[in-house]
VMD Tcl script that builds the backbone (N, CA, C; Angstrom):
set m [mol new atoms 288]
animate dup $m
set s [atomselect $m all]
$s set {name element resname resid chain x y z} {
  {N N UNK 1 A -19.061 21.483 12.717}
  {CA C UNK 1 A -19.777 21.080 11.525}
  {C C UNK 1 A -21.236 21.523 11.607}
  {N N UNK 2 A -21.794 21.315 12.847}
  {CA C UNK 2 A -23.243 22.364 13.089}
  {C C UNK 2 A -23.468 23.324 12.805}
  {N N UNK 3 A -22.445 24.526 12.424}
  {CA C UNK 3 A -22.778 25.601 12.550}
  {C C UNK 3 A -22.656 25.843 10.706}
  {N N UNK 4 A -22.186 25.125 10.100}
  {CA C UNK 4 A -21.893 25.487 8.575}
  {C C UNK 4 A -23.393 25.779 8.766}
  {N N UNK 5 A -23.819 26.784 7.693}
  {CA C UNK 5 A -25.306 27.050 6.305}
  {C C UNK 5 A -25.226 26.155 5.790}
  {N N UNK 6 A -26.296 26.477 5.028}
  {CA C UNK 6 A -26.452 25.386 4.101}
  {C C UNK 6 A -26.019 25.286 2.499}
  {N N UNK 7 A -25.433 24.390 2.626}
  {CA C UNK 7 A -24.072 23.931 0.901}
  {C C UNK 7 A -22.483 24.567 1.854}
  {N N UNK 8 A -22.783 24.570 2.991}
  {CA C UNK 8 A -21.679 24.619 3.579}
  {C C UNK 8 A -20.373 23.968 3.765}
  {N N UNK 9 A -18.722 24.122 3.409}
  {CA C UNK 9 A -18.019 23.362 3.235}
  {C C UNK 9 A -17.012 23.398 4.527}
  {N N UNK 10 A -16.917 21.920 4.977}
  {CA C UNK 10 A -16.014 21.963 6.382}
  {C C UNK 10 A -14.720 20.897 5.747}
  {N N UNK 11 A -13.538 21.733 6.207}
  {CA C UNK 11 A -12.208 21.129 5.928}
  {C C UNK 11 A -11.749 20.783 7.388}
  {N N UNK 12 A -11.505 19.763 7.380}
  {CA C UNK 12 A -10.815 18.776 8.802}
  {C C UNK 12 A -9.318 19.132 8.408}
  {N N UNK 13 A -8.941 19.619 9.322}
  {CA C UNK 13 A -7.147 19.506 9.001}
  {C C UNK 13 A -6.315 19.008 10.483}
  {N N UNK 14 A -7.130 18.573 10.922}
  {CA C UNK 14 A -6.568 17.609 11.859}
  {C C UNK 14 A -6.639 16.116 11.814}
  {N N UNK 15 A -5.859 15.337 12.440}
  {CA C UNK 15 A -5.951 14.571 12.427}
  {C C UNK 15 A -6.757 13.611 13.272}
  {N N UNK 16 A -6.494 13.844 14.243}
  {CA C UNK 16 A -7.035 13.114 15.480}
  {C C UNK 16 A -8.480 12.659 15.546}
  {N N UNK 17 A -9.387 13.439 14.855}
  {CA C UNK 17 A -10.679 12.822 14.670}
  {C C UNK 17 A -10.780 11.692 13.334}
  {N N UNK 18 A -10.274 11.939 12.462}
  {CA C UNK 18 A -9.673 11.169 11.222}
  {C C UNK 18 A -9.350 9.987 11.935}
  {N N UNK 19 A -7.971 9.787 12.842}
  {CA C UNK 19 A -7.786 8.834 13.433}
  {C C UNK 19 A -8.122 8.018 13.928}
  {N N UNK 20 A -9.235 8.686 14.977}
  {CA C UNK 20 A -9.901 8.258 16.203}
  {C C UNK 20 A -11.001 7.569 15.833}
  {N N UNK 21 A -11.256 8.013 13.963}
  {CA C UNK 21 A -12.483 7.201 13.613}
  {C C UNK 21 A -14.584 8.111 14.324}
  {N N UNK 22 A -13.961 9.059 14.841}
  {CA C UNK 22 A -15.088 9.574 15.891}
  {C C UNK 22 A -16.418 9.640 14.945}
  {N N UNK 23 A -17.290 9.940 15.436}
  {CA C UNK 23 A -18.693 9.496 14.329}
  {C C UNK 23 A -19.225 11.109 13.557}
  {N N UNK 24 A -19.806 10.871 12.493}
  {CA C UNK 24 A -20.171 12.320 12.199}
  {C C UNK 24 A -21.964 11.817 11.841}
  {N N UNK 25 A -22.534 12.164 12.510}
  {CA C UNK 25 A -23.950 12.165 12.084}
  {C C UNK 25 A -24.381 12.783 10.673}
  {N N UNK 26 A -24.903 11.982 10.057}
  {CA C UNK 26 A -25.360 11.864 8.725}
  {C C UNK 26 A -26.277 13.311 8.111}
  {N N UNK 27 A -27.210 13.490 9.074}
  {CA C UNK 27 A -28.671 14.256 9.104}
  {C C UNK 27 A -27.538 15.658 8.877}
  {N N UNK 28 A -26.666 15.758 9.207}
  {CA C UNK 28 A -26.222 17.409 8.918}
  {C C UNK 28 A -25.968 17.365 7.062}
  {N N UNK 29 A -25.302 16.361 6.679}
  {CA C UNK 29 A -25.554 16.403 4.876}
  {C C UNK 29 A -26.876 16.634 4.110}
  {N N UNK 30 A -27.919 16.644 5.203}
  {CA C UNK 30 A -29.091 17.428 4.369}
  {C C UNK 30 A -29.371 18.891 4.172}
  {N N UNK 31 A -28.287 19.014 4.619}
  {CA C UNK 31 A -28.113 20.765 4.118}
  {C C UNK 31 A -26.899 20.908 3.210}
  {N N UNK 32 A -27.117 19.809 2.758}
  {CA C UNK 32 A -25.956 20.144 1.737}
  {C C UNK 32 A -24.717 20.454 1.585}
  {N N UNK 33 A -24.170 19.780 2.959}
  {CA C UNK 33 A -22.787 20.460 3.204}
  {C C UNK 33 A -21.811 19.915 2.323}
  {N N UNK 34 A -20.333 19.677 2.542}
  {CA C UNK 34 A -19.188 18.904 1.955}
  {C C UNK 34 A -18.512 18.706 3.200}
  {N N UNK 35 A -17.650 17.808 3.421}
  {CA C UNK 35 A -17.139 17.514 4.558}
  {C C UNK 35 A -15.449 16.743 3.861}
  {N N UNK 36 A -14.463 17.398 3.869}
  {CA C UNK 36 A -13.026 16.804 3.182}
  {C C UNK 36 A -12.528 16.914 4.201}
  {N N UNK 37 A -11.504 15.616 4.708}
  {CA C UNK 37 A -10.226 15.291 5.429}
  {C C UNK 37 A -8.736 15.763 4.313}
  {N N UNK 38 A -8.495 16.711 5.202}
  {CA C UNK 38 A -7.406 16.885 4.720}
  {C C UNK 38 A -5.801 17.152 5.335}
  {N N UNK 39 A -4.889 16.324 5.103}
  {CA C UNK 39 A -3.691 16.161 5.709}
  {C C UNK 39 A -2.843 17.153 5.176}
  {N N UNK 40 A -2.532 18.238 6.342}
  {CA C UNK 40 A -1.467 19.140 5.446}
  {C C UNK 40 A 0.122 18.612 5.260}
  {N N UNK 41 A 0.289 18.001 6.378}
  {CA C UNK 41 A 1.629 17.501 6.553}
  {C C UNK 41 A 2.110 16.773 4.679}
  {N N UNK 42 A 0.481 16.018 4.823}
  {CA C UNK 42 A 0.736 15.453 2.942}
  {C C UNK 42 A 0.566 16.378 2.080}
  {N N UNK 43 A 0.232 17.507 2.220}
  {CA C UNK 43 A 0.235 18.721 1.100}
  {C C UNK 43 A 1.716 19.488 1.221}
  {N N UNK 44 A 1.595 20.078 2.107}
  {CA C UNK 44 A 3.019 20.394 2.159}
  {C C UNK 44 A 4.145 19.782 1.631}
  {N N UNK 45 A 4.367 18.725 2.632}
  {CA C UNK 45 A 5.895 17.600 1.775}
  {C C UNK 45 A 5.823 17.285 0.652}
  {N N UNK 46 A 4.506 17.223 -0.105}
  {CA C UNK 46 A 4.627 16.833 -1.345}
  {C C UNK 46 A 4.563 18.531 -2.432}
  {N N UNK 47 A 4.590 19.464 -1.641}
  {CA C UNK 47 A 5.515 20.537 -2.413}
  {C C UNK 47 A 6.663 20.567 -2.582}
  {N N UNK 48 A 7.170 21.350 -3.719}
  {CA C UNK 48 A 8.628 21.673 -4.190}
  {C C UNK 48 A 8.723 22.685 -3.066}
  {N N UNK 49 A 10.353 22.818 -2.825}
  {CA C UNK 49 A 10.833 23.621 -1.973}
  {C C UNK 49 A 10.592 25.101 -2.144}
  {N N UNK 50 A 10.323 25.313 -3.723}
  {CA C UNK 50 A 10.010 26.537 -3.893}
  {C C UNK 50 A 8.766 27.029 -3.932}
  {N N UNK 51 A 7.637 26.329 -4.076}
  {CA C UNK 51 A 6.495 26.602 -3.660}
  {C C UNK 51 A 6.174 26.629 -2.240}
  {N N UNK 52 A 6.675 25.864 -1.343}
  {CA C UNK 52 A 6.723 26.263 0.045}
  {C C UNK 52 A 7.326 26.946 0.277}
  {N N UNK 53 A 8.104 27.438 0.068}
  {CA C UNK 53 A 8.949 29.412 0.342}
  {C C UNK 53 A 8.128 30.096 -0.021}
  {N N UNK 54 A 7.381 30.154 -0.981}
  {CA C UNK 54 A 6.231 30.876 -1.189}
  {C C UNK 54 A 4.946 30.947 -0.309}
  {N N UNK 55 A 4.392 29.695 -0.071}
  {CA C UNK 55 A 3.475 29.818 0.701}
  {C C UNK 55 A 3.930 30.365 1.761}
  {N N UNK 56 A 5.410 30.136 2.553}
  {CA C UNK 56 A 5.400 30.358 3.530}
  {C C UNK 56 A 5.558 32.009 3.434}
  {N N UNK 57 A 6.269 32.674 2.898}
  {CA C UNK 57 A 6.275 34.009 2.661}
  {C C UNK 57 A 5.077 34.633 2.595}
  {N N UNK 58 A 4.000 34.436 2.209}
  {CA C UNK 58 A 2.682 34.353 1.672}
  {C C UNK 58 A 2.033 35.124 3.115}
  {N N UNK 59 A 1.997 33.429 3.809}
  {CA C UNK 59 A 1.418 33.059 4.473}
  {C C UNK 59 A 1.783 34.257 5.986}
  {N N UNK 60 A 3.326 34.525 5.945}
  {CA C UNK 60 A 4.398 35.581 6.962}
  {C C UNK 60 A 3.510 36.904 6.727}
  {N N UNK 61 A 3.247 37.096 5.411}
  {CA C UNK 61 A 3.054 38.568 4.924}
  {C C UNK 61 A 1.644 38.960 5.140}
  {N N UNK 62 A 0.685 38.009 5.352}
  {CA C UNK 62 A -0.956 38.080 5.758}
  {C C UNK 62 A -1.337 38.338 7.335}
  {N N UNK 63 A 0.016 37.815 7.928}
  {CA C UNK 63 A 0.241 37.880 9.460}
  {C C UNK 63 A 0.349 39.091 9.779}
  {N N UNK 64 A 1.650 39.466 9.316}
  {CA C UNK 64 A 2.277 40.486 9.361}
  {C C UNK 64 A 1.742 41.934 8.877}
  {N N UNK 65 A 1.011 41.799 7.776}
  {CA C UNK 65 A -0.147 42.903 7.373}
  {C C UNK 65 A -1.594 43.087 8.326}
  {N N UNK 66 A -1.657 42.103 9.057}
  {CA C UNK 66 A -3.090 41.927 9.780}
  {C C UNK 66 A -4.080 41.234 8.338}
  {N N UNK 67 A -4.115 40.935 7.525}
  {CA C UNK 67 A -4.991 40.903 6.614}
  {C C UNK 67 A -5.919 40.490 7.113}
  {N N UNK 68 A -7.149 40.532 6.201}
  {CA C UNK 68 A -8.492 40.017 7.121}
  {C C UNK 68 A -8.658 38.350 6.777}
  {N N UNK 69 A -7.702 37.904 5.478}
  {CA C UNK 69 A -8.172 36.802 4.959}
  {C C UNK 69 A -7.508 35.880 6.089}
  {N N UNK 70 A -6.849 36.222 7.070}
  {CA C UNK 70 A -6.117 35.163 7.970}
  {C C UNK 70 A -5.753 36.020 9.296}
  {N N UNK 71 A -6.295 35.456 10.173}
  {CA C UNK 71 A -6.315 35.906 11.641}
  {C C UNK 71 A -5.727 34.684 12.633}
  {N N UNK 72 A -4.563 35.401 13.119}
  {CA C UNK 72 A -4.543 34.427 14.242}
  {C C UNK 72 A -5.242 33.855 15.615}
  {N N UNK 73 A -5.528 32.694 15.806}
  {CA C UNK 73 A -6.432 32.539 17.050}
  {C C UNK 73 A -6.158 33.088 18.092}
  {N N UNK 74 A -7.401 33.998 18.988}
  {CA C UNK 74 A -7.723 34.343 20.007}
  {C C UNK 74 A -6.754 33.328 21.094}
  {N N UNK 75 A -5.847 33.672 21.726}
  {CA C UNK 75 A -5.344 32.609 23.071}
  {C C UNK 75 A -5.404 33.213 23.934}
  {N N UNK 76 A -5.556 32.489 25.197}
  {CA C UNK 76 A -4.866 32.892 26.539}
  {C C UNK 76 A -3.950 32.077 27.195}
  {N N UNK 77 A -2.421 32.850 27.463}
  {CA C UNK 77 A -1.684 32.057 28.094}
  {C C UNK 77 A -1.469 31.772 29.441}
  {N N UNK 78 A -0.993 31.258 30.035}
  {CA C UNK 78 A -0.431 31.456 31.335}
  {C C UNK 78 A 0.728 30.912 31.958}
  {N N UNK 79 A 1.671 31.683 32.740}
  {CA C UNK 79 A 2.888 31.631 33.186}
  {C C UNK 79 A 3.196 29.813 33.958}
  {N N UNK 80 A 4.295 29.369 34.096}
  {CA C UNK 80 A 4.425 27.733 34.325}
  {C C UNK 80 A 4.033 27.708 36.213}
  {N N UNK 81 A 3.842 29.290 36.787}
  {CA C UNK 81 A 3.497 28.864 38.160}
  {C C UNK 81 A 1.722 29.068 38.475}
  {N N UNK 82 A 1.089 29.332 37.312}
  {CA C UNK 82 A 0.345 29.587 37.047}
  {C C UNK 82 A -0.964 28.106 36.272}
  {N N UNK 83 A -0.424 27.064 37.428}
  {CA C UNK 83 A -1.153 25.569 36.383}
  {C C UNK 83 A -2.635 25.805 36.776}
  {N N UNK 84 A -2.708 25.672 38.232}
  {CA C UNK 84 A -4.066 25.538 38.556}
  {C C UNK 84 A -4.922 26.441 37.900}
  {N N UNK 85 A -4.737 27.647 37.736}
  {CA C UNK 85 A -5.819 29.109 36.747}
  {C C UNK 85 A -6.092 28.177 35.930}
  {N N UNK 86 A -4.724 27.507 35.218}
  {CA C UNK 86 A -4.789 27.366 33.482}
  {C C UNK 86 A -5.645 26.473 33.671}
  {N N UNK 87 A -5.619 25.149 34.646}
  {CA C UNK 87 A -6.594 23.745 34.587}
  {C C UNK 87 A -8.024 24.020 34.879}
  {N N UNK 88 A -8.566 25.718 35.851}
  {CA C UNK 88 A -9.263 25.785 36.072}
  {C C UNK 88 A -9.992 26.637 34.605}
  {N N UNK 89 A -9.182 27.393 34.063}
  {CA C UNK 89 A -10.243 27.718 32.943}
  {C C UNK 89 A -10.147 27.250 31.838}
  {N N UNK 90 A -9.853 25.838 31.901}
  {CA C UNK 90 A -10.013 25.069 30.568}
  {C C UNK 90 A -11.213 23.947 31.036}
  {N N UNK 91 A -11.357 23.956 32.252}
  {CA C UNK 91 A -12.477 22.965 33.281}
  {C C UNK 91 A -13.927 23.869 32.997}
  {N N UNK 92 A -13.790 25.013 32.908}
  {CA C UNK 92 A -14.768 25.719 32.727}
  {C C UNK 92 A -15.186 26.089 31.222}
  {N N UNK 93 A -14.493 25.576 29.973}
  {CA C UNK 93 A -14.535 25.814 28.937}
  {C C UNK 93 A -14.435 26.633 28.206}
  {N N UNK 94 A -13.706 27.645 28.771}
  {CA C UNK 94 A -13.180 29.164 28.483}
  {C C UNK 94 A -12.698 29.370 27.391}
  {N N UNK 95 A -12.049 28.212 27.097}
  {CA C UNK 95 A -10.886 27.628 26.310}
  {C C UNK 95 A -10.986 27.183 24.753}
  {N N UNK 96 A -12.808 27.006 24.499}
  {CA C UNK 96 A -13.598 27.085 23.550}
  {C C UNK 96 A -13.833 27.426 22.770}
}
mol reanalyze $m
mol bondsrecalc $m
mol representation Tube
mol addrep $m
């Protein structure tokens, strides 16, 4: 939420901070941001089946083209004999 400009709009689509109740400091709305919680699980289900074939097709075909409007996140994986690397570069914040 720090990093929005200013009249900047941040969409929460998780839950867990929603949940958790976690605090959002006030002083960043003086730049005018917007700040919406939004539940997809409740957007979704409350589509028709045929509008979600769509999105989802949509959504396949932006992947699948590379488009620029949707990029998949940067990951790094690692193999199941491979824990300690993984615990060590998420300890280091790599993971960020």
């Amino acid at each position: 939420v720090r990093c929005l400009g200013y009249r900047g709009r941040f969409l929460e689509i998780g839950k867990f901070d929603l949940a958790s109740n976690n605090k959002l400091g006030m002083e960043i709305f003086l730049k005018e941001i917007t700040f919406h919680g939004v539940l997809l699980d409740g957007v979704i289900g409350g589509m028709s089946p045929v509008l979600r074939e769509e999105m989802y097709n949509f959504l396949n075909k932006q992947l699948k083209d590379r488009a620029k409007a949707i990029n998949p996140l940067v990951r790094k994986t690692f193999q199941t004999d491979q824990l300690e690397e993984a615990f060590r570069y998420m300890a280091a914040g790599k993971h960020i």
